[in-house]
C-alpha positions in Angstrom: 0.0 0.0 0.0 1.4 3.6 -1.3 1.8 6.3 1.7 0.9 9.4 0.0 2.0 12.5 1.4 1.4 15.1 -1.3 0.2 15.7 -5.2 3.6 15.1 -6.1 4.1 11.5 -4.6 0.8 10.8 -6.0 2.3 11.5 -9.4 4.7 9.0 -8.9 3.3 6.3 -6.6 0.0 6.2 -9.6 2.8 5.6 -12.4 3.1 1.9 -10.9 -0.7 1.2 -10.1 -1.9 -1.4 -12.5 -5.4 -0.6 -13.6 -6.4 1.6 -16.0 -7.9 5.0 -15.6 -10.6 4.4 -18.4 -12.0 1.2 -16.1 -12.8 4.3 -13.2 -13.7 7.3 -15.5 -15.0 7.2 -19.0 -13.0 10.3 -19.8 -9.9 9.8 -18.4 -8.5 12.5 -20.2 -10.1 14.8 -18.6 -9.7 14.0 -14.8 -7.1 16.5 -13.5 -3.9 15.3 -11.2 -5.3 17.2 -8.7 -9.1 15.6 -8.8 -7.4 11.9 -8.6 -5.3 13.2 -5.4 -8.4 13.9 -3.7 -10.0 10.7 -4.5 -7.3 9.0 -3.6 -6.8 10.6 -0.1 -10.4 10.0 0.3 -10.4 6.3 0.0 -12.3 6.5 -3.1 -9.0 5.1 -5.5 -7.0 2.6 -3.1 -3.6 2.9 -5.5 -2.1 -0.5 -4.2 0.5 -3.4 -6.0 -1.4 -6.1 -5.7 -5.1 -4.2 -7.6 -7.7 -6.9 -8.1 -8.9 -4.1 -10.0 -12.0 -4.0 -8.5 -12.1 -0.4 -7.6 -15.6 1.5 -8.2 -15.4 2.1 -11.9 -16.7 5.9 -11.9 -16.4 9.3 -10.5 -18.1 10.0 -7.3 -20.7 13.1 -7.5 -19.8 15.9 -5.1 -21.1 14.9 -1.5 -23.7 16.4 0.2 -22.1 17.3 3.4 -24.3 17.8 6.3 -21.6 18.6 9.3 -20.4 15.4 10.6 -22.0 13.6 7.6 -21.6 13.1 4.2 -23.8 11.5 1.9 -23.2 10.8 -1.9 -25.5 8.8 -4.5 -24.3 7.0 -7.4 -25.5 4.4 -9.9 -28.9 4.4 -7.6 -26.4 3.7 -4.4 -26.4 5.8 -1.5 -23.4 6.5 0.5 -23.4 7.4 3.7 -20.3 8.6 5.4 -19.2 9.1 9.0 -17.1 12.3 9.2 -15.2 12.6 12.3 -11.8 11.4 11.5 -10.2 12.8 13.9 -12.7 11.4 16.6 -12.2 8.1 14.5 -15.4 8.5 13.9 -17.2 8.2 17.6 -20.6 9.5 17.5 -21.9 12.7 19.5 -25.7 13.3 19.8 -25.5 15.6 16.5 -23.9 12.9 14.3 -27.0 10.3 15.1 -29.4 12.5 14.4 -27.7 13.0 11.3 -27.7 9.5 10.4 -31.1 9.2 11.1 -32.4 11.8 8.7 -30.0 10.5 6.2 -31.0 7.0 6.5 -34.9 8.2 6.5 -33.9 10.2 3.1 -32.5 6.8 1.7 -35.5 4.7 2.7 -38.4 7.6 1.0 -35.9 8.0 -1.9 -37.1 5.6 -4.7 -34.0 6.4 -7.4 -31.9 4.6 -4.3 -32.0 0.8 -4.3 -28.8 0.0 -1.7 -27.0 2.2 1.1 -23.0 1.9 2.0 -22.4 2.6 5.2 -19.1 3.9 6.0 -16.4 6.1 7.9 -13.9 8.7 6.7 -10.2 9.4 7.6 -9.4 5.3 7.8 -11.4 3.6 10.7 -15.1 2.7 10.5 -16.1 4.4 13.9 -15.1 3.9 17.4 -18.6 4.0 19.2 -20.0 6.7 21.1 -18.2 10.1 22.2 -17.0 9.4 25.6 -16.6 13.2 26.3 -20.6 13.2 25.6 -21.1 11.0 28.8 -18.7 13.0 30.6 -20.8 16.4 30.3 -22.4 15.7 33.5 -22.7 12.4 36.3 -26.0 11.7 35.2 -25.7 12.2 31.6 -26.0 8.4 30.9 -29.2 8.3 32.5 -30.5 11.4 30.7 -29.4 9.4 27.4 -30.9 6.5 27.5 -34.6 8.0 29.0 -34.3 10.4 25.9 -34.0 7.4 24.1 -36.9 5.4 25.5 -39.1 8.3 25.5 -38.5 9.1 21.4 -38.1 5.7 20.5 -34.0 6.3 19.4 -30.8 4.8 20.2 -27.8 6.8 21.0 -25.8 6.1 17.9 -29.0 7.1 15.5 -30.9 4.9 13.7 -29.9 0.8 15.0 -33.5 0.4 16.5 -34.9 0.4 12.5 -35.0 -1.9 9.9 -34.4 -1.2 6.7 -36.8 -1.6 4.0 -34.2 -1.9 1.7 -30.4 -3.1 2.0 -27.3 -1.7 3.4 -23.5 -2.8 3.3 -21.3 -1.9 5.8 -17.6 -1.0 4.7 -15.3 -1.5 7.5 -12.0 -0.4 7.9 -9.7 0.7 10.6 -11.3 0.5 14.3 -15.0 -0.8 14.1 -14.9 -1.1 18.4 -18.0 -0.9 21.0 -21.0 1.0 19.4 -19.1 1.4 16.2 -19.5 -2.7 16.1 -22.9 -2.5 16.6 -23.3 0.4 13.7 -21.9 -2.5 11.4 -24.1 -5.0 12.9 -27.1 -3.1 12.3 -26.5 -3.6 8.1 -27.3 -6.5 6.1 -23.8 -6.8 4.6 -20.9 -6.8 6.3 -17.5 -5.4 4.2 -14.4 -5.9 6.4 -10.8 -5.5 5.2 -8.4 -7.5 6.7 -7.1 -5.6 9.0 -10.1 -4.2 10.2 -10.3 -4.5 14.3 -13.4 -5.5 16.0 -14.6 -5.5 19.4 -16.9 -4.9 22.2 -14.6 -1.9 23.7 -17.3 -0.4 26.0 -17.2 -3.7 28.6 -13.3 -2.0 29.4 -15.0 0.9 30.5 -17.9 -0.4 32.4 -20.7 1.0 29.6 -23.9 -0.9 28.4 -24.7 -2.1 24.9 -27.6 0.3 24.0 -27.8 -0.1 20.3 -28.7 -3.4 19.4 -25.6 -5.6 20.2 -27.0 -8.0 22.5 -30.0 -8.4 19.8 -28.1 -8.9 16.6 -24.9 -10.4 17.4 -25.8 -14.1 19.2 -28.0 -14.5 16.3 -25.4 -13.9 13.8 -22.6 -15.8 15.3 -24.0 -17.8 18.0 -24.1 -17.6 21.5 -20.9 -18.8 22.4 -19.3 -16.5 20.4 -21.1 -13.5 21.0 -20.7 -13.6 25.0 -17.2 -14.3 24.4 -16.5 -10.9 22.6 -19.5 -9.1 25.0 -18.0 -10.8 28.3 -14.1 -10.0 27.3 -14.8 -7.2 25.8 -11.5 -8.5 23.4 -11.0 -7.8 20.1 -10.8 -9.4 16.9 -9.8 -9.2 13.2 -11.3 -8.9 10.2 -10.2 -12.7 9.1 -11.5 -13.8 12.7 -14.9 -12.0 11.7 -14.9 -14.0 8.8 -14.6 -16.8 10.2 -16.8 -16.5 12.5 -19.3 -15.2 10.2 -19.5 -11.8 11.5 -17.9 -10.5 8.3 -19.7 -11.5 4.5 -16.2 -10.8 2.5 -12.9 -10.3 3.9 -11.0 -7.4 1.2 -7.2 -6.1 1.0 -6.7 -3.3 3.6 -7.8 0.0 1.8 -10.1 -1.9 -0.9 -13.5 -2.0 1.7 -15.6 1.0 -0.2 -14.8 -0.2 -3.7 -15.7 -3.6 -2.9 -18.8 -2.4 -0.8 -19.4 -0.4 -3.9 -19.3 -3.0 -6.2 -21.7 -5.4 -4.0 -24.2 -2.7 -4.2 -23.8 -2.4 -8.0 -24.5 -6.1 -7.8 -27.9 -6.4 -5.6 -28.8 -3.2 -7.8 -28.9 -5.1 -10.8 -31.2 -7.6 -9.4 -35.1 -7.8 -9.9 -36.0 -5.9 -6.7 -39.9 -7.5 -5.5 -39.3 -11.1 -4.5 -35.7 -10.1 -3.3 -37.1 -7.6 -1.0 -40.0 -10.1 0.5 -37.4 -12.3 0.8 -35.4 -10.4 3.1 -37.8 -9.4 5.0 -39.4 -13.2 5.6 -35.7 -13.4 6.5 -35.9 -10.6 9.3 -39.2 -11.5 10.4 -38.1 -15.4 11.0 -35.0 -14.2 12.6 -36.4 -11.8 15.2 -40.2 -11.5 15.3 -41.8 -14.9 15.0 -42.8 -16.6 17.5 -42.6 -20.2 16.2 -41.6 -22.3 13.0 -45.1 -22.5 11.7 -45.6 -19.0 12.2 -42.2 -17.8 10.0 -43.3 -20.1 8.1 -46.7 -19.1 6.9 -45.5 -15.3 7.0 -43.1 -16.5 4.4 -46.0 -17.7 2.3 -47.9 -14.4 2.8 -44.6 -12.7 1.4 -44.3 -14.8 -1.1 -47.9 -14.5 -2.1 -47.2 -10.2 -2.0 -44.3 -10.6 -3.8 -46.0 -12.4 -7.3 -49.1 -10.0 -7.0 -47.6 -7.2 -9.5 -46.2 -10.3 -11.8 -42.6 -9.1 -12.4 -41.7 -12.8 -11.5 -43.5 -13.9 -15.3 -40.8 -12.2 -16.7 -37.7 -14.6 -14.8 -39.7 -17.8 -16.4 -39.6 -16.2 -19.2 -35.9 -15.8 -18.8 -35.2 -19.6 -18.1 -37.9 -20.9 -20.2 -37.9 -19.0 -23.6 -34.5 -17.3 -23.3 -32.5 -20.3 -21.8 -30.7 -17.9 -19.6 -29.5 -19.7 -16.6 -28.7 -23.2 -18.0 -24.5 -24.0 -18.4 -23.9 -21.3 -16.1 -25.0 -18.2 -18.8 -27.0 -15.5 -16.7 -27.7 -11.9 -17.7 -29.7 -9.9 -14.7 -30.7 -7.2 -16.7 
């Protein structure tokens, strides 16, 4: 991985990167030095030796920056960035409420099919500001009644589920509520290097958004009390192997490959892949027996073949012999 320090070294470090310009913008040509630096600095163009050359494959559009936010939409993907670097990315009451409206302006937006989740300045976030607890003795307290009373959590919007999916891209520190930001997505991006953890047990502070919920069911209980018990840490080939993480990437490569998931699911007929998340949910946390999962599956099934987009994937197999020998076209 190149260690950039200035326009300059970017000039030379980009003269050994080994894919092509044209692959990220159409117009190569016409991207100045000085735009590439950016992107690069931003962890939008990971310049690196060993390129699998899956790198998002166009410009980003100018972010919409809303303080300690930043949001960005492209090819029908919203991304949503954490933007306190130099707090690696902890969350004050200000950047949750953030989070919240721009997760609520993802879910209304209909030109928006998958979110990306992620954190600026190299780690993924590092939980909740500390220094926001430390405002007053009973400021924990205060917190969490807020949160009861408006129906919140103190890191923004973990108490919701999504009507649509979101990819987490972690990188860097991804530690007590930070970890339970990441849990709180469908997908899970996490580069190798990438350290997980339940940090808050060190410092005697309860799990408040979601962590005792999602985690045991994603990894068992064994596993879970082990990292909510220890409070240890782990890394992002542990997460995988544990099933925490969906894709383990290079260090540096977690929003291009995030990216490119989204690109992915995007490209996918939408109805029955939506229902079938959301049987998926409902199983997982609501139901209250097999049977019951089970015929709200049916119902979803049932919702999802009402508006008859699925005549269309016979079709496909049927008439068009797409899927047989391995030949599938999404579109």
């Amino acid at each position: 991985l190149f260690v950039v320090n200035s326009i300059e070294h970017f000039k030379d470090s980009m003269m050994n990167v080994p894919f092509k310009l044209k692959k990220i913008f159409p117009s190569a040509k016409t991207v100045s030095l000085k735009k590439l630096f950016h992107l690069h600095v931003n962890k939008i163009i990971p310049t690196r030796t060993n390129s699998t050359g899956n790198e998002p494959s166009k410009k980003f559009s100018d972010a919409e920056k809303k303080d300690s936010v930043i949001m960005e939409s492209i090819d029908r993907i919203a991304l949503i960035g954490i933007n306190r670097p130099e707090k690696r990315n902890a969350i004050d009451k200000r950047t949750a409420q953030l989070l919240i409206e721009l997760f609520n302006d993802f879910e209304k937006n209909s030109t928006l099919d998958v979110a990306v989740l992620y954190g600026k300045g190299g780690n993924f976030c590092s939980g909740f500001d500390m220094k926001e607890l430390a405002k007053s003795p009973d400021e924990m307290k205060i917190l969490i009644e807020e949160c009861l009373r408006t129906k919140t959590r103190p890191l923004g919007p973990t108490l919701k589920q999504f009507e649509k999916p979101v990819i987490a891209a972690v990188n860097g520190y991804a530690v007590a509520g930070g970890l339970e930001l990441a849990l709180m997505c469908d997908l899970r991006i996490v580069e190798e290097t990438a350290i997980l953890g339940m940090y808050n047990r060190r410092f005697d502070i309860p799990m408040t958004d979601g962590g005792s919920v999602r985690l045991p069911k994603m990894i068992g209980l064994s596993r879970a009390l082990d990292l909510i018990i220890t409070g240890r840490q782990i890394n992002g080939k542990i997460a995988f192997d544990w099933g925490l993480a969906n894709r383990i990437v290079d260090t540096g490569t977690a929003l291009g490959q995030a990216m490119n998931l989204a690109r992915i699911i995007g490209t996918l007929p939408k109805t029955s892949l939506l229902n079938d998340r959301n049987s998926v949910y409902y199983s997982t946390f609501e139901s209250c027996n097999f049977e019951d999962a089970m015929q709200f599956e049916l119902r979803n099934a049932n919702n999802a073949i009402s508006n008859g987009t699925w005549q269309k994937g016979v079709k496909k197999f049927v008439v068009d012999g797409q899927g047989r020998h391995g030949s599938f076209k999404v579109n």
